[in-house]
DSSP file (Angstrom, degrees, kcal/mol; ACC not computed):
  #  RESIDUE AA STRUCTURE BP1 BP2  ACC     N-H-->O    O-->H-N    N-H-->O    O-->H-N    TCO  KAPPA ALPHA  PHI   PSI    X-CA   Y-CA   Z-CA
    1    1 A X     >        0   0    0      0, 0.0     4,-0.8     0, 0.0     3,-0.3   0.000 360.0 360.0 360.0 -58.3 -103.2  -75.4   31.6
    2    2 A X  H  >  +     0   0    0      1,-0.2     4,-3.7     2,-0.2     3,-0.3   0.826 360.0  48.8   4.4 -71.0 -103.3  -72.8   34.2
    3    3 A X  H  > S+     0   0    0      1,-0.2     4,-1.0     2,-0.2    -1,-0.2   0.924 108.8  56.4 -62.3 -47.0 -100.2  -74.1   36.0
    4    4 A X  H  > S+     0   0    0     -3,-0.3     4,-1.0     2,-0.3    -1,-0.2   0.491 109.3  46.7 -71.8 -15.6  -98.5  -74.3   32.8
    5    5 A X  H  X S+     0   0    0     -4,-0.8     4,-2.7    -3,-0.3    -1,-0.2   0.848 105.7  53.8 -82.9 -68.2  -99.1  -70.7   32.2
    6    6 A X  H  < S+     0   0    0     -4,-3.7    -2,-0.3     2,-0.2    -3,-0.2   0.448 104.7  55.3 -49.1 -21.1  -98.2  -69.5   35.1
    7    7 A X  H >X S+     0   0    0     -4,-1.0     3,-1.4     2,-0.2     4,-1.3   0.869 106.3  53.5 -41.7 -67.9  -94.9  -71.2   34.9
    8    8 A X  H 3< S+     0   0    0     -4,-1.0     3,-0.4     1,-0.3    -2,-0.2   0.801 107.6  49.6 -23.3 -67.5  -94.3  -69.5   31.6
    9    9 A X  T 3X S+     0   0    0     -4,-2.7     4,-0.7     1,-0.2    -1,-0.3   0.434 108.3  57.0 -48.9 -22.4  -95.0  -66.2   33.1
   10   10 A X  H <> S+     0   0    0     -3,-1.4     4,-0.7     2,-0.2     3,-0.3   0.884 109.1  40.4 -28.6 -71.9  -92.6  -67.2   35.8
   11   11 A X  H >< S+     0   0    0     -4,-1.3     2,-1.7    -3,-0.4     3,-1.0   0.535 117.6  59.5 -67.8-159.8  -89.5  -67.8   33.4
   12   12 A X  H 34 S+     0   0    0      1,-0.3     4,-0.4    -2,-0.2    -1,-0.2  -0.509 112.0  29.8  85.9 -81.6  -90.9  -64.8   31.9
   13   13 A X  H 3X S+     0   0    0     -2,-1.7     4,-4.2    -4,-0.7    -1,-0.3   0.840 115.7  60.6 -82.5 -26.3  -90.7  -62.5   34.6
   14   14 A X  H <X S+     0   0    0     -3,-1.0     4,-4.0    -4,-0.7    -1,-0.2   0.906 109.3  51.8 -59.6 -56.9  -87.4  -64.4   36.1
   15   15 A X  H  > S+     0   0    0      1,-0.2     4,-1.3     2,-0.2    -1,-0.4   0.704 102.8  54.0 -78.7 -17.4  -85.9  -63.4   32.6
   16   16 A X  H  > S+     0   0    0     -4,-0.4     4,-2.5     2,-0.1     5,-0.4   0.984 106.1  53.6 -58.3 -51.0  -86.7  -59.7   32.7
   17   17 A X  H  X>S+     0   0    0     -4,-4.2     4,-2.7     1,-0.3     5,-1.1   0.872 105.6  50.2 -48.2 -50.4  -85.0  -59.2   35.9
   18   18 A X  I  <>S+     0   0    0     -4,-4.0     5,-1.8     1,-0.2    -1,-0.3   0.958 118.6  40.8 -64.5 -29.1  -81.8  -60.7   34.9
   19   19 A X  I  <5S+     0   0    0     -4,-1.3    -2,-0.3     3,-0.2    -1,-0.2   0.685 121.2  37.2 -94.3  -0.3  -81.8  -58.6   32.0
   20   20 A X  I  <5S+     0   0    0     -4,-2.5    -3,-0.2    -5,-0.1    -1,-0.2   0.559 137.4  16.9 -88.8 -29.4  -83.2  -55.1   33.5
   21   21 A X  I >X5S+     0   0    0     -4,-2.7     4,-1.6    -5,-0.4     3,-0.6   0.738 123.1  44.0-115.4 -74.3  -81.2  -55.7   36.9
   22   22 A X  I 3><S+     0   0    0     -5,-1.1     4,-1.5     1,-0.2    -3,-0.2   0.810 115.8  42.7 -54.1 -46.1  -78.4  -58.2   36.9
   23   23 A X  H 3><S+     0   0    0     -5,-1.8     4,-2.6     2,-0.2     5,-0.2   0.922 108.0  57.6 -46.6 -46.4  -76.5  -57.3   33.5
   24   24 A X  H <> S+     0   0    0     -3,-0.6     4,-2.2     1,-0.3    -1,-0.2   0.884 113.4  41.2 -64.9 -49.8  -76.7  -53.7   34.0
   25   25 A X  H  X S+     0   0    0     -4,-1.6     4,-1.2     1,-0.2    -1,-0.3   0.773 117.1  47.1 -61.6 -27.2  -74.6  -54.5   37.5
   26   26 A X  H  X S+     0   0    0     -4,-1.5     4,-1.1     1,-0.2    -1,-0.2   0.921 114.3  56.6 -91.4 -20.7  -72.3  -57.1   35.8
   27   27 A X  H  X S+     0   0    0     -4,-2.6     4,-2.0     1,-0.2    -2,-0.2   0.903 106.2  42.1 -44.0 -48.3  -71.9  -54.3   33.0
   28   28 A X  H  X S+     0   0    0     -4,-2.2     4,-2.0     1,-0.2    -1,-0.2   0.747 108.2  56.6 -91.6   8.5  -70.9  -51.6   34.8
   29   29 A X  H  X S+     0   0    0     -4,-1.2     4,-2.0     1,-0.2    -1,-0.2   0.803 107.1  59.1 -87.9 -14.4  -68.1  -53.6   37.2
   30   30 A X  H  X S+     0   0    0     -4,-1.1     4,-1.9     2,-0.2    -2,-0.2   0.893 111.3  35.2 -53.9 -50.1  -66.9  -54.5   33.9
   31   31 A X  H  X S+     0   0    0     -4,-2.0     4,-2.7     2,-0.3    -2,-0.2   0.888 107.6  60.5 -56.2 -70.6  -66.6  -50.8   33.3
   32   32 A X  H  X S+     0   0    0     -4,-2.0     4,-0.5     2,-0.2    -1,-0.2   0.865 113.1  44.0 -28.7 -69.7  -65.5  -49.8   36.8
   33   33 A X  H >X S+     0   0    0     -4,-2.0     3,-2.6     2,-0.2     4,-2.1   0.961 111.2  54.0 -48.8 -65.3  -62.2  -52.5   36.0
   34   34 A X  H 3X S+     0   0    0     -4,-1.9     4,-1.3     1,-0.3    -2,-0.2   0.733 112.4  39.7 -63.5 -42.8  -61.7  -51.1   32.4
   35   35 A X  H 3X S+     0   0    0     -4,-2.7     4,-0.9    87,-0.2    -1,-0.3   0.760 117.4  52.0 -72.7 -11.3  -61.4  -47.2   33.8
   36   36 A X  H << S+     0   0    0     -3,-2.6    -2,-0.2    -4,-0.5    -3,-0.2   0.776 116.6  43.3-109.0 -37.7  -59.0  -48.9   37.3
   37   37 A X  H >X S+     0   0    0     -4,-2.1     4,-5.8     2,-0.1     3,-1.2   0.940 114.1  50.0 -77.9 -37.5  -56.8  -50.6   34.2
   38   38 A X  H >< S+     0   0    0     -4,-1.3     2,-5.1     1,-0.3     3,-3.2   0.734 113.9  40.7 -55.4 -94.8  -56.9  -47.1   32.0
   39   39 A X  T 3< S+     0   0    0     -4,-0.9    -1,-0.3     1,-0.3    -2,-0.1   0.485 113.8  62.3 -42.1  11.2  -55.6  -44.5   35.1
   40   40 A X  T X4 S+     0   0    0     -2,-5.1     3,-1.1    -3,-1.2    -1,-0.3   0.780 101.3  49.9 -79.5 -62.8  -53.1  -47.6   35.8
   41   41 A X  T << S+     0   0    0     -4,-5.8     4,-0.2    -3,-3.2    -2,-0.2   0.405 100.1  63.4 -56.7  -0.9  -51.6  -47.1   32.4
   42   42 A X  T 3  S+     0   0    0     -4,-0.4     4,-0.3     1,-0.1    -1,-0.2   0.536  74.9  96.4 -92.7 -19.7  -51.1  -43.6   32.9
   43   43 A X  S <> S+     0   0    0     -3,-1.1     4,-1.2     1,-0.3    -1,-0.1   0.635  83.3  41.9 -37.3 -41.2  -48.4  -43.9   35.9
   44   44 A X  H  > S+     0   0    0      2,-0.2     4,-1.6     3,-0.2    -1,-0.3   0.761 118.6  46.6 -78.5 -50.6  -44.8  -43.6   34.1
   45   45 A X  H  > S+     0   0    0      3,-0.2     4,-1.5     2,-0.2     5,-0.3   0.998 109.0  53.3 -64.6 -67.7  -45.9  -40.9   31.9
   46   46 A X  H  > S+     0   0    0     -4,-0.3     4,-2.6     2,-0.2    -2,-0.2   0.876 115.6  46.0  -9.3 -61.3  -47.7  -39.0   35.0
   47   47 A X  H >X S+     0   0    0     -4,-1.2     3,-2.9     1,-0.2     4,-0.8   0.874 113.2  45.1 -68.2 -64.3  -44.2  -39.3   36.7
   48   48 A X  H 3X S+     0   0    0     -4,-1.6     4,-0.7     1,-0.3    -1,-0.2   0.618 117.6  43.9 -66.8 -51.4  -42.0  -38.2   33.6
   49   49 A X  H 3X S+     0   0    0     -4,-1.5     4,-1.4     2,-0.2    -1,-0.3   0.634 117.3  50.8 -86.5 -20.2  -44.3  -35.2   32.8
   50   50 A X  H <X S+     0   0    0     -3,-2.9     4,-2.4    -4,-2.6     5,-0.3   0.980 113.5  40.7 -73.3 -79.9  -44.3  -34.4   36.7
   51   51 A X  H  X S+     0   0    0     -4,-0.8     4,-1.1     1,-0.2    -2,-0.2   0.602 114.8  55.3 -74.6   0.7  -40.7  -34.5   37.2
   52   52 A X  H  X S+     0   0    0     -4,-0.7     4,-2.2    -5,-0.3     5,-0.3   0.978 106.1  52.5 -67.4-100.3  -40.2  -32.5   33.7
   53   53 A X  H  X S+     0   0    0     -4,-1.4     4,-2.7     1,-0.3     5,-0.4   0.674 109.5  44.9   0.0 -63.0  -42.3  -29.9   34.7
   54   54 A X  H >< S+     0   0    0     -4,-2.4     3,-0.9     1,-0.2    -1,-0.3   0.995 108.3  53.8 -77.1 -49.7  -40.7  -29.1   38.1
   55   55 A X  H 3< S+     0   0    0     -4,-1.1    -2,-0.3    -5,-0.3    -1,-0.2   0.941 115.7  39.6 -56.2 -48.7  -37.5  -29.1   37.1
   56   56 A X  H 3< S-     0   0    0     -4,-2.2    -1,-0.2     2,-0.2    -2,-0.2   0.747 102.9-128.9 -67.9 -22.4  -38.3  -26.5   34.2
   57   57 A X  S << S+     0   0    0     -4,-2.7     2,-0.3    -3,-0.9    -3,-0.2   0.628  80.4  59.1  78.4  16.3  -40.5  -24.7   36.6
   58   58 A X  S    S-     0   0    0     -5,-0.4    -1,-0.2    -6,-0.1     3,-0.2  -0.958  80.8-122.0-158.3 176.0  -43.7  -24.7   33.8
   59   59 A X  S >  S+     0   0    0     -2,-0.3     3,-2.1     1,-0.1     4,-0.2   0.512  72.6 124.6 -90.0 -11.7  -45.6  -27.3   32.0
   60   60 A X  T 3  S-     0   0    0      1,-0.3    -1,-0.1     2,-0.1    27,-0.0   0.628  96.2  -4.0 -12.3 -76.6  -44.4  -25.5   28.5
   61   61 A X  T 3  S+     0   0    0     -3,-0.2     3,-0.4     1,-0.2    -1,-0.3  -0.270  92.5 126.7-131.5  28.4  -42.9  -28.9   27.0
   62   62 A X  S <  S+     0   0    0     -3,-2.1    24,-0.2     1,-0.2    -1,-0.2   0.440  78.1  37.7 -71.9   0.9  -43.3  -31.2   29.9
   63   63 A X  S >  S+     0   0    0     22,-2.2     3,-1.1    -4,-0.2     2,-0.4   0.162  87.7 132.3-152.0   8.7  -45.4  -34.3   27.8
   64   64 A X  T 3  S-     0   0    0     21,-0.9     3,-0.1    -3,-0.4    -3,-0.1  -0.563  92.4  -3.8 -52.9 127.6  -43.2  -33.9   24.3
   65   65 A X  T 3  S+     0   0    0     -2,-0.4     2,-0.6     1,-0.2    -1,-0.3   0.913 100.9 135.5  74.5  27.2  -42.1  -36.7   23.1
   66   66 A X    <   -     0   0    0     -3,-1.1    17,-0.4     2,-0.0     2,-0.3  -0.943  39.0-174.5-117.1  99.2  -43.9  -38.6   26.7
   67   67 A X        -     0   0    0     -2,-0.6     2,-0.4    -3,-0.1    15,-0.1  -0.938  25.2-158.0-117.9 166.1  -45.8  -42.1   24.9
   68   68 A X        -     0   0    0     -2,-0.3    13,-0.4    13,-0.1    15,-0.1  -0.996  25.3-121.9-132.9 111.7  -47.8  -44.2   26.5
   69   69 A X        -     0   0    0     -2,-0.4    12,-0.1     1,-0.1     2,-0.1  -0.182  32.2-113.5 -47.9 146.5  -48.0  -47.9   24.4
   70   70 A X        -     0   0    0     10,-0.1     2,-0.3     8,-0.0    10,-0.2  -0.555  36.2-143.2 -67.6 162.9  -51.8  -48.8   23.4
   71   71 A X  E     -A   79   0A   0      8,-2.0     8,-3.7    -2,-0.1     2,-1.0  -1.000   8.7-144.4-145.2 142.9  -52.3  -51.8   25.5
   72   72 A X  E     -A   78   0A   0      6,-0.3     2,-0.6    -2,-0.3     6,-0.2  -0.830  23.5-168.0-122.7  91.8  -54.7  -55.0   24.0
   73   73 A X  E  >  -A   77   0A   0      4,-2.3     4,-1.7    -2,-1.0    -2,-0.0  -0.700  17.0-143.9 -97.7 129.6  -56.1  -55.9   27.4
   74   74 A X  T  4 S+     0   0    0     -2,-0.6    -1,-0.2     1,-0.2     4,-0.1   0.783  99.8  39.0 -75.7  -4.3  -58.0  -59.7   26.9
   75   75 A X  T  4 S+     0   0    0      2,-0.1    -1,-0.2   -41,-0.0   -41,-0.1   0.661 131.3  22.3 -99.9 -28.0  -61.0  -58.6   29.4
   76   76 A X  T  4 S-     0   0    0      1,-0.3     2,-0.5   -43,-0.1    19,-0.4   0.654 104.0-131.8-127.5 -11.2  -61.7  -54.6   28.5
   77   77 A X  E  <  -A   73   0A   0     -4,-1.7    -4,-2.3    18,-0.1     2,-0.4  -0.892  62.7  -1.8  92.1-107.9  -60.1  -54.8   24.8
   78   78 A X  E     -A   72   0A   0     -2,-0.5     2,-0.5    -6,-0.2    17,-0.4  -0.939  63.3-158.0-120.0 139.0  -57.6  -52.2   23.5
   79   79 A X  E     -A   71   0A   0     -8,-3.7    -8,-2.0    -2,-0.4     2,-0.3  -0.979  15.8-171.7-140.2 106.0  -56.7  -49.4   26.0
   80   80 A X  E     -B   92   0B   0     12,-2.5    12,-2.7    -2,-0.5     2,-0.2  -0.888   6.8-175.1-124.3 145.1  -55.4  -46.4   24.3
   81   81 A X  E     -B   91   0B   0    -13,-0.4     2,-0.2    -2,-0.3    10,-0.2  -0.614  10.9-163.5-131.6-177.2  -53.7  -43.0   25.5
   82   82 A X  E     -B   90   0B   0      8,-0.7     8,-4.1    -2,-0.2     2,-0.3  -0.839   8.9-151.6-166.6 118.6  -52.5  -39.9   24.3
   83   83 A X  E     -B   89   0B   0    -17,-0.4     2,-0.4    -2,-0.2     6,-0.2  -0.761  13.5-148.7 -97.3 156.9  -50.1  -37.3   26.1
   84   84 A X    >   -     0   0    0      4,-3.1     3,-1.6    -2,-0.3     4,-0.5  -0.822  26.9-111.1 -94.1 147.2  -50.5  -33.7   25.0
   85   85 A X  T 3  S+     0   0    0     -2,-0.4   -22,-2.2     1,-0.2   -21,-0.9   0.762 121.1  71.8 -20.1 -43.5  -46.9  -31.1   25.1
   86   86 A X  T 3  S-     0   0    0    -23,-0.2    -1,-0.2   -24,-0.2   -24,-0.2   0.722 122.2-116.5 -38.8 -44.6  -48.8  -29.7   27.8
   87   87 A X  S <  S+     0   0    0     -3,-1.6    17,-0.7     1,-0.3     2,-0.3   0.426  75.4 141.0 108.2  19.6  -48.2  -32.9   30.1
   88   88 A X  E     - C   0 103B   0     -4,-0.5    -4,-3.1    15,-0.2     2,-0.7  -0.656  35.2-166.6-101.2 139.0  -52.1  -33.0   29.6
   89   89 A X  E     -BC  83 102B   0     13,-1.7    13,-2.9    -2,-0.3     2,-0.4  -0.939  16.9-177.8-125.9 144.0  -53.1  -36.7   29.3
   90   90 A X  E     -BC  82 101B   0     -8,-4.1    -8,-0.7    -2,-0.7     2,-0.4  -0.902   5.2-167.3-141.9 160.2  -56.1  -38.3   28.1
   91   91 A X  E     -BC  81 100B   0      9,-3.1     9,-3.6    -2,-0.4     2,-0.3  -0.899   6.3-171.6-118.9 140.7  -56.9  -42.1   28.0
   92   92 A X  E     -BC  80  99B   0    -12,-2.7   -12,-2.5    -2,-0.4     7,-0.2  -0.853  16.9-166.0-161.4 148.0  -60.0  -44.3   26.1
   93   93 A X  E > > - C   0  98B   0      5,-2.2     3,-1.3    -2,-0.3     5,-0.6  -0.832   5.3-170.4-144.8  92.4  -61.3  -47.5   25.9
   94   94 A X  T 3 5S+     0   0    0      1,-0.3   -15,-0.1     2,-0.2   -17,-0.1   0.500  80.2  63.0 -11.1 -53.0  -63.6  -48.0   23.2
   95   95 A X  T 3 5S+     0   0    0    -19,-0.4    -1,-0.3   -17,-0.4   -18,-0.1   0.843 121.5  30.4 -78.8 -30.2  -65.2  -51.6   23.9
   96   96 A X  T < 5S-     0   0    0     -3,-1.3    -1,-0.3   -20,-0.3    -2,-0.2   0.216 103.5-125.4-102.6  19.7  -66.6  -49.8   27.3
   97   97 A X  T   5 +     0   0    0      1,-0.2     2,-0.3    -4,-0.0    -3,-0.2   0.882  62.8 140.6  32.4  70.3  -67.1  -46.2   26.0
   98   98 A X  E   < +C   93   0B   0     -5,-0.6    -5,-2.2   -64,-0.1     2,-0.3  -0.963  23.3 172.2-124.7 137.5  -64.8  -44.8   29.0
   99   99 A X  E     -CD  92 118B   0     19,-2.0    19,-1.4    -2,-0.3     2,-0.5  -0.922   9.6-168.8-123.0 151.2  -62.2  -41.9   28.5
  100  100 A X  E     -C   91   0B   0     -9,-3.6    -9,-3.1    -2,-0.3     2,-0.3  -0.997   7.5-153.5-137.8 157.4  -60.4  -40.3   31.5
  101  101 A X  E     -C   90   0B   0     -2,-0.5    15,-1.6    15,-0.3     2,-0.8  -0.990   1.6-160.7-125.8 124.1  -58.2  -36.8   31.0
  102  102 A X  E     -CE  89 115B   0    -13,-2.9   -13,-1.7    -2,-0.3     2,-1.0  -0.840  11.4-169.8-117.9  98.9  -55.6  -36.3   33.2
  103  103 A X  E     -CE  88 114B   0     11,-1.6    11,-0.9    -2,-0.8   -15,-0.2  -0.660  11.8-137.8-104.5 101.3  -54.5  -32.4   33.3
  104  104 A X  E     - E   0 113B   0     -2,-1.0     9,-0.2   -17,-0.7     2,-0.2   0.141  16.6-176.5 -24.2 149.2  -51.4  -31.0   35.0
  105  105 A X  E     - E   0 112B   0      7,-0.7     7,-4.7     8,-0.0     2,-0.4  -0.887  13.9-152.4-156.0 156.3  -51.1  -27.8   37.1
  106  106 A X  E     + E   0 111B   0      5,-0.2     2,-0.8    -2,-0.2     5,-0.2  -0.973  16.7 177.6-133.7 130.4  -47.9  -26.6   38.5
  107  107 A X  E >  S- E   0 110B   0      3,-1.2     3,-1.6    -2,-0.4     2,-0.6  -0.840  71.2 -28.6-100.5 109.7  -48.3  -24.4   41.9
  108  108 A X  T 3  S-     0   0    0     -2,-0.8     3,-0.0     1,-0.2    -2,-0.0  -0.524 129.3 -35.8  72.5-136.6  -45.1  -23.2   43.4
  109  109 A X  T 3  S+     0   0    0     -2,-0.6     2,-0.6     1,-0.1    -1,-0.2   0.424 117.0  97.9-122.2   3.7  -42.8  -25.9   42.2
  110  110 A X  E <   -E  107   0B   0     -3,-1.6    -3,-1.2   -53,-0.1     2,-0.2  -0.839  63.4-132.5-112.5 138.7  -45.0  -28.7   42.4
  111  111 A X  E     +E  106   0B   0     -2,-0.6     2,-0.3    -5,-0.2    -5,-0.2  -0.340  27.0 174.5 -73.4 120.1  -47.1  -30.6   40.0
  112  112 A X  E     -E  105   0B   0     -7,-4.7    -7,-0.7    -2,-0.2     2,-0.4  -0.827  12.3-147.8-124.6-167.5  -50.2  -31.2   41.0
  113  113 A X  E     -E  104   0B   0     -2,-0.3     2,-0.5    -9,-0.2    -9,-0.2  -0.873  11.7-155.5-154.5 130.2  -53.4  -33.1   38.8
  114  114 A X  E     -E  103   0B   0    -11,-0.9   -11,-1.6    -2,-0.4     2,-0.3  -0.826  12.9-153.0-115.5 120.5  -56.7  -33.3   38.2
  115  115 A X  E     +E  102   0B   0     11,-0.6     2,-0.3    -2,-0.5   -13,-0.2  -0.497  10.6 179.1-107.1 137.7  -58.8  -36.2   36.7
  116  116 A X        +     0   0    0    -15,-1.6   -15,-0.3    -2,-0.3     2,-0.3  -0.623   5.7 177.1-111.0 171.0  -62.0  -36.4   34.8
  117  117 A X        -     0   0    0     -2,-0.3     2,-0.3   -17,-0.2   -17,-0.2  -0.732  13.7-146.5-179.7 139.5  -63.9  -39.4   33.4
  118  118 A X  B    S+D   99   0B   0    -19,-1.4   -19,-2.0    -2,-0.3    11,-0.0  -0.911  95.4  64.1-133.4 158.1  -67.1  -40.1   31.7
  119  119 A X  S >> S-     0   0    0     -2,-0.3     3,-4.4   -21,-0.2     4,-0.8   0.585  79.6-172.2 -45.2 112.6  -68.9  -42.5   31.9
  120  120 A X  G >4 S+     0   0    0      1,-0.3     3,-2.3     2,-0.2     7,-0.1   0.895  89.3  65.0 -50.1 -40.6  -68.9  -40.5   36.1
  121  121 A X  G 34 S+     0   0    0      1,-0.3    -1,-0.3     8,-0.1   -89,-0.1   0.688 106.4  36.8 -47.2 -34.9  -70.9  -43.8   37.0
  122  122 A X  G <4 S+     0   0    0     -3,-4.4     2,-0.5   -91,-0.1    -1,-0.3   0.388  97.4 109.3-115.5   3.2  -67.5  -46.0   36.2
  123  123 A X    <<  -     0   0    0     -3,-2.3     2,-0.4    -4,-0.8     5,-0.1  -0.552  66.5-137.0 -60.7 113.6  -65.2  -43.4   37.6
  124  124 A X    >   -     0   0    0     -2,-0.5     3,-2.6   -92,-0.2     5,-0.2  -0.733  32.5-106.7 -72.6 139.9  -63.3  -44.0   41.0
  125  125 A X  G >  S+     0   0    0     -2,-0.4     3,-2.5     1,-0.3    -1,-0.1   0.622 121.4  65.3 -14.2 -63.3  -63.4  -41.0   43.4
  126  126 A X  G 3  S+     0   0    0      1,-0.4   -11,-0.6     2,-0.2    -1,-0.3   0.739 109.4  48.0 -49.9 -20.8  -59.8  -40.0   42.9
  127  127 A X  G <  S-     0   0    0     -3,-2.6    -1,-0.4     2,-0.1    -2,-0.2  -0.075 131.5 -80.4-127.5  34.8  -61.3  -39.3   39.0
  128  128 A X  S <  S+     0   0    0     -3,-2.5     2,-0.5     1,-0.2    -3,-0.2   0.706  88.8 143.7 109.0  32.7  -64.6  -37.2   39.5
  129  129 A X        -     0   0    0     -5,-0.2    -4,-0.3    -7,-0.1    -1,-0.2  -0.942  54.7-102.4 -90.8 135.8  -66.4  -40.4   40.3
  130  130 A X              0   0    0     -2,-0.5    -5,-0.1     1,-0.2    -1,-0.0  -0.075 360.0 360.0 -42.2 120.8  -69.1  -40.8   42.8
  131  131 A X              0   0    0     -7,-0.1    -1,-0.2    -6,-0.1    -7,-0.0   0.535 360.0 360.0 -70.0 360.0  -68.4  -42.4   46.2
């Protein structure tokens, strides 16, 4: 009876772990891909609001008219963007509650840009995430 017990409590503990440790990990690489796909989708609008910009020599009306398609990704689930007039862009994906913001600035004559992301934990460097 013992033995049988102690097995139980085994399985038991065996099953905490994967779900207190191992999901958490397989969660958030999920996550980690799903922000790497968002700041992918941004790239062609980045350049047309970049080269907009410089050539006008302000951000005024650099991201009118700039769209970005939603994209209905079968691993991270619908990946939707939004440019501002500004050139200002911002990005979410629901099914992993990540958003990323992508803001112009134009120095001199060149654009340069600065990235944000929450959740920071599923952010890559380049987007205010932790190395």
């Amino acid at each position: 009876m013992r033995i049988v017990l102690l097995m139980v409590a085994g399985l038991a503990l065996v099953g905490f772990l994967v779900v207190a440790v191992v999901l958490p990990q397989m969660q958030g690489a999920e996550t980690k891909d799903a922000a790497q796909a968002l700041l992918a989708g941004v790239d062609a609008a980045q350049k047309q609001v970049t080269e907009r910009a410089e050539k006008a020599g302000n951000l005024g009306a650099s991201g009118q008219d700039v769209k970005i398609a939603a994209k209905n990704d079968p691993k991270h689930g619908e990946l939707k963007w939004l440019v501002s007039e500004s050139g200002a862009i911002r990005g979410w994906n629901e099914k992993n509650a990540i958003e990323i913001t992508l803001t112009p600035s134009l120095a001199g004559s060149k654009v340069g840009w600065t990235c944000k992301g929450y959740p920071v934990s599923a952010m890559p460097t380049t987007c205010g995430g932790r190395s």
